[in-house]
C-alpha positions as CSV (number, residue, x, y, z in Angstrom):
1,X,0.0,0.0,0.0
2,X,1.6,3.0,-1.1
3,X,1.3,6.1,1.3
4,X,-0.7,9.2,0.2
5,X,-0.5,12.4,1.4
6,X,-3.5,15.2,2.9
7,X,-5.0,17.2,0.3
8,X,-4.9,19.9,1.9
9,X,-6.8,22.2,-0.7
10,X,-9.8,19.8,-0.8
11,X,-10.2,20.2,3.2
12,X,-10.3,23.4,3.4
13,X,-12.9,22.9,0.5
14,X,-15.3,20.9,2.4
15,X,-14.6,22.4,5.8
16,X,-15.9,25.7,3.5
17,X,-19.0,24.0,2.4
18,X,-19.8,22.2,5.6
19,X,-19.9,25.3,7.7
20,X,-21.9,26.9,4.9
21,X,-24.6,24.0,5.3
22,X,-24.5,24.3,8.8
23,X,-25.2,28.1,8.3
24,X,-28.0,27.3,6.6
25,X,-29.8,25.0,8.4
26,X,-29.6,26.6,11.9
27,X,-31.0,30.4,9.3
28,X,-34.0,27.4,8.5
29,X,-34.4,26.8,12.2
30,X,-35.6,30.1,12.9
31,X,-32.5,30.5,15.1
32,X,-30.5,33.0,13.4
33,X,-30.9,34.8,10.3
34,X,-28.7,34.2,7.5
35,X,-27.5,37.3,5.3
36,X,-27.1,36.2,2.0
37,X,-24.8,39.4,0.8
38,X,-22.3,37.5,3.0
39,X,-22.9,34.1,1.2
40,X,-20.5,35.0,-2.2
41,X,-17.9,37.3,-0.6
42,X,-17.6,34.2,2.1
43,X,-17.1,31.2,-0.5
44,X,-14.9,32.9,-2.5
45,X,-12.3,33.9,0.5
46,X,-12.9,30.3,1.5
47,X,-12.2,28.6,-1.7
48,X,-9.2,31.2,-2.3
49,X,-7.9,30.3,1.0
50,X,-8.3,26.3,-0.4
51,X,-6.5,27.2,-3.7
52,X,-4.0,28.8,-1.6
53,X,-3.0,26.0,1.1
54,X,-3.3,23.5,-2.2
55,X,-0.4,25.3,-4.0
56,X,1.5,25.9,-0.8
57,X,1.5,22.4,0.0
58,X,1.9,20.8,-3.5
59,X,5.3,23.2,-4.0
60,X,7.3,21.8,-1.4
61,X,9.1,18.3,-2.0
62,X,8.1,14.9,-1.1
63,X,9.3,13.5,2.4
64,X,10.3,10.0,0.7
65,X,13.1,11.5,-1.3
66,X,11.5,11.4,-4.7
67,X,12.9,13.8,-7.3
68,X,10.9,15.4,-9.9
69,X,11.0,14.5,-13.3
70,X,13.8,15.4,-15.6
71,X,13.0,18.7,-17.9
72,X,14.2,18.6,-21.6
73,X,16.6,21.4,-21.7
74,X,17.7,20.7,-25.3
């Protein structure tokens, strides 16, 4: 079994979307009320936030030595 590594990117995607559905179903409880100006501004800091920790963590090298593959430079 070969060992794979946290995407990290794809976390903080589904952390986004699950505290989004949370948001809306305590606004559909009658519990608190859910402004929806907030709703784009909010996924698109949470999803650049996910972009950002995906390329952050994809540029650094593997842990099991691996090098990266050879570039023609002919």
């Amino acid at each position: 079994m070969t060992k794979r590594g946290t995407d990290w990117g794809s976390l903080v995607a589904g952390l986004l979307f699950l505290g989004l559905a949370v948001a809306f179903v305590v606004q559909g409880s009658g519990s608190w009320e859910l402004n929806v100006m907030w709703l784009l501004p909010v996924l698109a800091v949470g999803l650049g936030l996910a972009a950002l920790a995906r390329a952050l963590f994809r540029s650094r090298p593997r842990e099991s030595g691996e090098l990266p593959p050879p570039t023609d430079q002919g």
